[in-house]
C-alpha positions in Angstrom: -49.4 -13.9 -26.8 -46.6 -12.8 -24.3 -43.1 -13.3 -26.0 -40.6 -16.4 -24.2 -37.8 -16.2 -22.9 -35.9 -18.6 -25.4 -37.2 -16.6 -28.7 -33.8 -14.7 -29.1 -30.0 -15.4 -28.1 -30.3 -12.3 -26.8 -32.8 -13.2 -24.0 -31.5 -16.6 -23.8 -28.3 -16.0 -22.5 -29.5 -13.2 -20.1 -31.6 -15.8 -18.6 -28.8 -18.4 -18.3 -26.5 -15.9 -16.9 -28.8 -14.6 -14.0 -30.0 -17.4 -13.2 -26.8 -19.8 -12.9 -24.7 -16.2 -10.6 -28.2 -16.1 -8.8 -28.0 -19.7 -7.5 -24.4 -19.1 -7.0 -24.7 -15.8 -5.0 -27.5 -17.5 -3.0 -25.4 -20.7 -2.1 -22.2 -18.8 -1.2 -24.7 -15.8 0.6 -25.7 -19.1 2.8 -22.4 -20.4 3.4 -21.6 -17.2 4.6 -23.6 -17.1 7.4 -21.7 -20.1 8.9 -18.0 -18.7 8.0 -15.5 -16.6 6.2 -13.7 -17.3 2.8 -10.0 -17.4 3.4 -9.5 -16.6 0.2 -9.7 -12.9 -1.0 -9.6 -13.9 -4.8 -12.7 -16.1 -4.2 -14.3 -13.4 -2.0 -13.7 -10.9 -4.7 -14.7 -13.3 -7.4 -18.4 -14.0 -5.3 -19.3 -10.8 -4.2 -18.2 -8.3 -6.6 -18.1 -10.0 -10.1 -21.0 -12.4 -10.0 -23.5 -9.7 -9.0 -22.3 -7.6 -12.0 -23.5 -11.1 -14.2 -26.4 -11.0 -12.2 -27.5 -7.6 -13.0 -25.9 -8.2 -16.9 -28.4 -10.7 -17.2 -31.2 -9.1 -16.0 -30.4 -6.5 -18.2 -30.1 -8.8 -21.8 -33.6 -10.4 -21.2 -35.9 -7.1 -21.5 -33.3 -6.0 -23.7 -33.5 -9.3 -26.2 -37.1 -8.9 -26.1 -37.3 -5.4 -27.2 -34.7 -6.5 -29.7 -36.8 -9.9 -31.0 -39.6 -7.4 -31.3 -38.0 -4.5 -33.2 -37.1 -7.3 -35.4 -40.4 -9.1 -36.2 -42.7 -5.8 -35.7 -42.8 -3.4 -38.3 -42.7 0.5 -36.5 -46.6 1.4 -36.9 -47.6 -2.1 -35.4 -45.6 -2.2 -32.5 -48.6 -0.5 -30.4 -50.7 -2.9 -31.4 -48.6 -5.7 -30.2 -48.2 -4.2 -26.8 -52.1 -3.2 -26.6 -52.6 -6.8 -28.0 -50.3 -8.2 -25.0 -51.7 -6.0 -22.5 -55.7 -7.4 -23.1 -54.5 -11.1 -23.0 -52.7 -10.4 -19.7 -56.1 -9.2 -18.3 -58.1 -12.5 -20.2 -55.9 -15.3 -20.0 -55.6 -16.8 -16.7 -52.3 -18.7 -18.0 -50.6 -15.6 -19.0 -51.8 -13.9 -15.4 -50.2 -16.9 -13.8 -46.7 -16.0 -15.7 -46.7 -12.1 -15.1 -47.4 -13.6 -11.2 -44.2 -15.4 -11.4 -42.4 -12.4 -13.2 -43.4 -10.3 -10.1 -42.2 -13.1 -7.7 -39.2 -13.5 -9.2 -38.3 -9.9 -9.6 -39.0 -9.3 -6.1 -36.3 -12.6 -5.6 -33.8 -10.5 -7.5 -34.1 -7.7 -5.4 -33.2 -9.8 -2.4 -30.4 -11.5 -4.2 -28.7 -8.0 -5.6 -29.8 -6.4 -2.2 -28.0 -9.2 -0.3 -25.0 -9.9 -2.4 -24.6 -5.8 -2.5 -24.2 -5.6 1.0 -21.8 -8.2 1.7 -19.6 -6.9 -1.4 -19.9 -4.1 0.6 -18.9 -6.0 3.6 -16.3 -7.3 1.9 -14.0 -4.5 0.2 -14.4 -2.9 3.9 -12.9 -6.0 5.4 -8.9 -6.5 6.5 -8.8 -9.7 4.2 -9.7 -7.4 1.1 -7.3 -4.5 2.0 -4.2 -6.1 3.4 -4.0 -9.1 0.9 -6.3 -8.5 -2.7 -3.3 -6.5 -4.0 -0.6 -9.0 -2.0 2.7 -7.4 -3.1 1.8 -3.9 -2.8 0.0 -4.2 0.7 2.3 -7.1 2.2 4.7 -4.9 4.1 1.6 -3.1 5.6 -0.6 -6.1 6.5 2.4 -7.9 8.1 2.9 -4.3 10.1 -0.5 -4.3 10.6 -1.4 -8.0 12.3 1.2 -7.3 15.2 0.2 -3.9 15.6 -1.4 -2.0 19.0 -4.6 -1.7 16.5 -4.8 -5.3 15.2 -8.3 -5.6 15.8 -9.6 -2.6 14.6 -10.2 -2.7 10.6 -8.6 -0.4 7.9 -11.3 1.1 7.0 -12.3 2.8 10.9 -8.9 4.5 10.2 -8.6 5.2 6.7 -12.3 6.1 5.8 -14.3 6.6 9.3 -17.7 6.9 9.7 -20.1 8.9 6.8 -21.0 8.2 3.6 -19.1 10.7 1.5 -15.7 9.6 2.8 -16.8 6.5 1.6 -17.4 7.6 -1.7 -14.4 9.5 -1.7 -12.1 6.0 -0.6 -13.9 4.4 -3.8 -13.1 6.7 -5.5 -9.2 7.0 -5.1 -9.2 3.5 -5.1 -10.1 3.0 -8.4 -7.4 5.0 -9.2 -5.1 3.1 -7.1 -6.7 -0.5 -8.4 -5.4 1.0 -12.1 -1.4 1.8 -10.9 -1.7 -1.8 -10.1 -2.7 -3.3 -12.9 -0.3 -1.3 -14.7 2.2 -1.3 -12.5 2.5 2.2 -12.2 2.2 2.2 -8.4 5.0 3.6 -6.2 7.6 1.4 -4.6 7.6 1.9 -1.5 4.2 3.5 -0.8 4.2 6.9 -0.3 3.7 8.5 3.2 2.0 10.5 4.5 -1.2 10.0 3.5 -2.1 12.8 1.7 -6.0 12.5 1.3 -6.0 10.8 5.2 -9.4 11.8 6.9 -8.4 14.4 9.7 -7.5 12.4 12.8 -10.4 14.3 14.9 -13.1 12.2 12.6 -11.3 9.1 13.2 -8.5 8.4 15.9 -10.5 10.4 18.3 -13.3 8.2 18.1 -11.6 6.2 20.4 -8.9 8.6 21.8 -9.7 11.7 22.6 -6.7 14.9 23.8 -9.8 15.8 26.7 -8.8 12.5 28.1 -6.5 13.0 30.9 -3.5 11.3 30.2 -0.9 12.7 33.0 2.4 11.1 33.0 3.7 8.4 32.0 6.8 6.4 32.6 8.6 4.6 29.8 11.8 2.3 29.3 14.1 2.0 26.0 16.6 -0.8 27.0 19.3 -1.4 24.8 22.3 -4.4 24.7 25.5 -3.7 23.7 28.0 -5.5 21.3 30.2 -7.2 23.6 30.6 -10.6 24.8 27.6 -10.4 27.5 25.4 -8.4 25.5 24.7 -6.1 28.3 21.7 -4.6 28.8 20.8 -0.9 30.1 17.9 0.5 30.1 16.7 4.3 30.1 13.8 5.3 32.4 11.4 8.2 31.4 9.1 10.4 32.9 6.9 11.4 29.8 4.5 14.3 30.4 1.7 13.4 28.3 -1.2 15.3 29.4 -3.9 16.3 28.4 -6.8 17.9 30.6 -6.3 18.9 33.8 -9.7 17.8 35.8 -8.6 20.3 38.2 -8.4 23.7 36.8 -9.5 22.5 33.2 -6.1 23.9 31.4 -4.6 21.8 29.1 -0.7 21.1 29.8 1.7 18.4 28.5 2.7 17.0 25.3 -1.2 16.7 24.5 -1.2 20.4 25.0 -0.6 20.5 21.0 -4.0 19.2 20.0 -6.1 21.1 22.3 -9.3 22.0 21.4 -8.2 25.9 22.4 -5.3 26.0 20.2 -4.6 25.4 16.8 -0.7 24.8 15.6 0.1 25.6 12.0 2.9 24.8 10.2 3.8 24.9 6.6 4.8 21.8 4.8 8.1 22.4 2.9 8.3 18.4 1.4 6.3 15.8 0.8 7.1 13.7 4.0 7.0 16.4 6.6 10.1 16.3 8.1 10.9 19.9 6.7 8.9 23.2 8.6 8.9 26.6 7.6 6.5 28.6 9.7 4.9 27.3 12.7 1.6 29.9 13.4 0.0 29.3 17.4 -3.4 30.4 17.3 -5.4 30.4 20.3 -9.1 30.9 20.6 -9.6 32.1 16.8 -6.3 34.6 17.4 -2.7 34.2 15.7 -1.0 34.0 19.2 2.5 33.7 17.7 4.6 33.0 14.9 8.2 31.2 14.6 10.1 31.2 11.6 13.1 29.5 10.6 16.4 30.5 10.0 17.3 28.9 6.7 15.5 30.3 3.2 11.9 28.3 3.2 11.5 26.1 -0.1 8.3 26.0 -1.8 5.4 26.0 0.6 3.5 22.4 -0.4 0.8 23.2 1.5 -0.3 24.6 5.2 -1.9 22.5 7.8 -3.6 22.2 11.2 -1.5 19.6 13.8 -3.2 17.2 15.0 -2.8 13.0 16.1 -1.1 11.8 13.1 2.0 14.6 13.2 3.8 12.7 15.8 1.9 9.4 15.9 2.5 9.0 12.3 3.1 5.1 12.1 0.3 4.1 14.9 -0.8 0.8 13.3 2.1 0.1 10.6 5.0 -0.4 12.7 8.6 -1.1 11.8 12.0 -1.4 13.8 14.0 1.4 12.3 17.1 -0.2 12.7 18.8 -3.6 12.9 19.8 -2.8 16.0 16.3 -2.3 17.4 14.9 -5.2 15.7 17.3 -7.1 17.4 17.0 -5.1 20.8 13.4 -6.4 20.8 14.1 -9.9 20.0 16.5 -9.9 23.5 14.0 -7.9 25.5 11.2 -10.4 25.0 13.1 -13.7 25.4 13.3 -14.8 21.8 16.9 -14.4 21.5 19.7 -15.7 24.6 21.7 -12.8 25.9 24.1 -16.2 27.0 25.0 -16.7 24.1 28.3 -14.7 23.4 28.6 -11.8 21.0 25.2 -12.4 19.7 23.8 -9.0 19.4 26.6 -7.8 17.3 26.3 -11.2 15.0 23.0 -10.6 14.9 22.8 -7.1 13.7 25.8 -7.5 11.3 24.1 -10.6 9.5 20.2 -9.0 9.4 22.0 -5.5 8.0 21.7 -6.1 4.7 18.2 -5.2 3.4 18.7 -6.2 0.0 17.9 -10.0 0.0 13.8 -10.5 -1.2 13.1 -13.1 1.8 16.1 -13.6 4.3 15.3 -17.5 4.5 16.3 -19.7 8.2 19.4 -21.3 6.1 20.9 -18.5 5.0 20.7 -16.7 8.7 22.4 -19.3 10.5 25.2 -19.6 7.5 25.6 -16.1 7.8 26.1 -16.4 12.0 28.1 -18.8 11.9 30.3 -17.1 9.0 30.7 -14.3 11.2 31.5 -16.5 14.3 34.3 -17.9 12.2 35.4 -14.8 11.0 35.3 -12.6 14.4 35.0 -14.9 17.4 36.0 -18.3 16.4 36.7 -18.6 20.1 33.0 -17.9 21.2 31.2 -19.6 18.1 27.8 -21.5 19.9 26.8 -24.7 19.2 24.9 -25.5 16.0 21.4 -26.1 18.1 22.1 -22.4 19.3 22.9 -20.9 16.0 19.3 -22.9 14.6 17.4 -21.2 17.4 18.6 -17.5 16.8 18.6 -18.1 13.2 15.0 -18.8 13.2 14.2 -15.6 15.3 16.1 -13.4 12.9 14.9 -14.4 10.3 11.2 -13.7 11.3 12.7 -9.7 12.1 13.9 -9.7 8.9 10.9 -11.0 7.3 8.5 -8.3 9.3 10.8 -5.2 8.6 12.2 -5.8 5.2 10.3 -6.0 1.7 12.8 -5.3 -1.1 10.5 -5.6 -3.9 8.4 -3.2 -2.3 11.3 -0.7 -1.7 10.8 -1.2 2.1 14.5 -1.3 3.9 15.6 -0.7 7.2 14.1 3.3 8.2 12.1 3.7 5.0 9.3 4.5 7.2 10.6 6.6 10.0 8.5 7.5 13.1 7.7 10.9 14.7 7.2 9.8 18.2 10.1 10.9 19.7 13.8 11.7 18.4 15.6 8.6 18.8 18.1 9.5 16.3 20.0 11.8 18.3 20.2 15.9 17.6 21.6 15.6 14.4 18.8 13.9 13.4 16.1 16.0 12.7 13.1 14.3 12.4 9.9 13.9 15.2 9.9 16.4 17.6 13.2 18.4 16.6 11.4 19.3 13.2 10.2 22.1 15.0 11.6 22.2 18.8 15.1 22.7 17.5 15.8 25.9 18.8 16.0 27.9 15.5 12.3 28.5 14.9 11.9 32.2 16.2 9.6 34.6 16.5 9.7 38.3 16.2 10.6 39.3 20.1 13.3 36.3 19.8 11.1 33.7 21.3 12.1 30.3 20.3 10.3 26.8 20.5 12.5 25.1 23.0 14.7 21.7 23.0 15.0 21.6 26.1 14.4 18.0 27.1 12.4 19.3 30.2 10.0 20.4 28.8 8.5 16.7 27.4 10.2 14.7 29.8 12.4 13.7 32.4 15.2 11.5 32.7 14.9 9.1 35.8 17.0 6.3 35.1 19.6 6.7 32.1 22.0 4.0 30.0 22.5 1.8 33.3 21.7 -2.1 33.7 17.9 -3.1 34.8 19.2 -4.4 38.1 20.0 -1.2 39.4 16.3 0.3 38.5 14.9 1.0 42.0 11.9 -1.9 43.3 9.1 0.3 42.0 10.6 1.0 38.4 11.7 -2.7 38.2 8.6 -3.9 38.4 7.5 -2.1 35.3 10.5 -2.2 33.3 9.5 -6.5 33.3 6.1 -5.8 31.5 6.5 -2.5 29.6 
């Protein structure tokens, strides 16, 4: 006689347990065919711990029967038992009937834990799971993220790629990264760069690629002053991307860096990469040339090949830097009125302090109109104006600034560029600040030149010529 599922507690509750998160995976497994859970607690509940119940169950029932039988069966007559069970499996037509529906439902759970293990799969690759699982760690970077130029494109293309072992190897770390949060041990802000990033040649270039010829490129930064018109002015540039030259096949430009010709070394002397020691050229295999610094080099932190992310550093999670450029943007696309007087200096003045944890509406407007009262008493808008730019500022604040996550106003700077100025030494002049030298006196040049060139500089938008009007209004 064949042993029943119900002899032990053991058994008993396996069975229970598979088959109540069986009927559960299968319902939700259905439901997702038609749409999404909003929820990422749910989705984490369905699709990661239910299967493990699944599979716990499936584990207690052989594992109460071998029990139930280790108790009942004395050592020398457990063969017999199983010989015994074996000959009425082949006899009894009843008991060939059960092992049938053993098999059938065995083959079930295989579709259930096959199913339910790729859509767990699915689902701690999916935006919903990174950006908001773990909501006050990842909040600053999913907010970044959703108004991003890569907002459709899912964490995991960029931070994982394509291949199985850097897969694994994302598992892996977060595990790791799962356990500083449920201790709390986890770094406020997050730390950048990425120091186990996949290189950029296995994952940006999937889509962008340096033998893509780029050419150049014009660009605006328009900026509005502090005074009573908030004037604008606006800075034309001619950037000289480049790339490949279809022509002759050279590569030439700012692209000229990434090359598949020439490799650029530099050595890391801190953690964020704003401080270079030796820069190595090597072209074709060969060390080209070597520049050197003129201040004693710290501890080297590690060596590494340039490539996307060394200037494009923040390409999805995008911050303004400043008040002032937050606020910039919020004129430049309409959302704030240059009309009303002294705004961009009332509005960078009250957003400045990065220390509240959620700037709300009420406390933006009190603050403008504090600093009406207190400045321009003579020029203080109407109440319906000060509701309509508090609103908008308080939406910059709330995008930019995450206090409990340590994330203030230039925590994460970008590379692209040096809009500091020359004393600030971060993008480009980490390295093209005309003190890296090499043996013969070379040096890697500042000179604005060589990157771009200046067509239009600090002057209003209505004196850009037709042609650059035109796309100053969409850039």
């Amino acid at each position: 006689m064949l042993p029943r599922l119900w002899t032990n507690w053991v058994t008993l509750s396996g069975t229970i347990l598979t088959t109540v998160s069986g009927c559960i995976l299968v319902l939700t497994l259905a439901i997702s065919f038609f749409g999404e859970s909003q929820n990422p607690y749910a989705g984490a509940l369905v699709f990661l711990v239910f299967p493990g119940l699944f599979v716990f169950g499936l584990i207690l029932i052989p594992l109460g029967l071998w029990w139930e039988g280790r108790r009942k069966v004395k050592p020398d007559g457990a063969w017999a038992i199983l010989q015994s069970a074996f000959d009425t499996a082949l006899k009894d037509k009843k008991v060939r009937r059960g092992m049938l529906l053993v098999g059938i439902a065995t083959l079930v759970n295989i579709v259930v834990f096959g199913a339910s293990g790729q859509k767990a799969i699915q689902y701690v690759d999916s935006v919903e799971f990174c950006g908001t699982f773990c909501h006050t760690v990842m909040q600053p970077e999913h907010v970044a993220y959703q108004r991003s130029p890569h907002q459709r494109v899912a964490c995991v293309d960029c931070h994982i790629g394509p291949g199985a072992s850097w897969a694994a190897k994302a598992k892996i770390s977060g595990l790791r990264q799962v356990l500083a949060v449920a201790t709390g041990s986890f770094s406020h802000p997050i730390p950048t760069p990425v120091e186990e990033l996949r290189p950029a040649r296995d994952t940006c270039e999937q889509c962008h690629w340096p033998a893509k010829f780029h050419g150049n490129r014009i660009r605006f930064f328009t900026h509005y002053a502090d005074d009573e018109t908030n004037t604008a002015s606006t800075t034309a540039m001619l950037m000289k991307v480049g790339g490949v030259d279809p022509t002759t096949g050279d590569y030439r430009g700012i692209h000229w860096h990434v090359s598949p010709e020439v490799q650029i070394q530099y050595e890391v002397l801190d953690r964020s990469r704003e401080k270079i020691g030796d820069v190595t050229v090597r072209q074709d295999g060969k060390v080209k040339q070597t520049y050197t610094p003129p201040h004693e080099k710290a501890e080297v932190l590690e060596v590494r090949t340039m490539d996307c992310v060394d200037c494009h550093n923040r390409p999805t999670h995008i911050y303004d830097q400043t008040p002032a450029r937050a606020v910039d943007r919020g004129f430049f696309v309409g959302r704030l009125d240059a009309k009303i007087p002294f705004l961009h200096e009332a509005a960078v003045a009250v957003i400045t302090d990065d220390t509240q944890p959620r700037m709300q509406e009420e406390h933006v407007i009190a603050g403008l109109a504090s600093y009406y009262d207190k400045e321009h008493p003579e020029d203080k808008p109407g109440q319906e104006q000060l509701n309509s730019a508090g609103r908008v500022l308080a939406d910059l604040y709330s995008i930019n600034i995450f206090p409990e996550m340590g994330v203030k106003w230039g925590t994460y700077p970008s590379h692209l560029g040096h809009r500091g100025g020359d004393a600030d030494q971060r993008g480009c002049f980490r390295c093209h600040n005309d003190e890296h030298k090499s043996e013969d006196g070379e040096v890697i040049s500042q000179d604005c030149d060589v990157c771009h060139e200046i067509l239009h500089e600090d002057e209003p938008p209505s004196s850009l010529p037709e042609s650059l009007r035109a796309l100053w209004q969409v850039d």
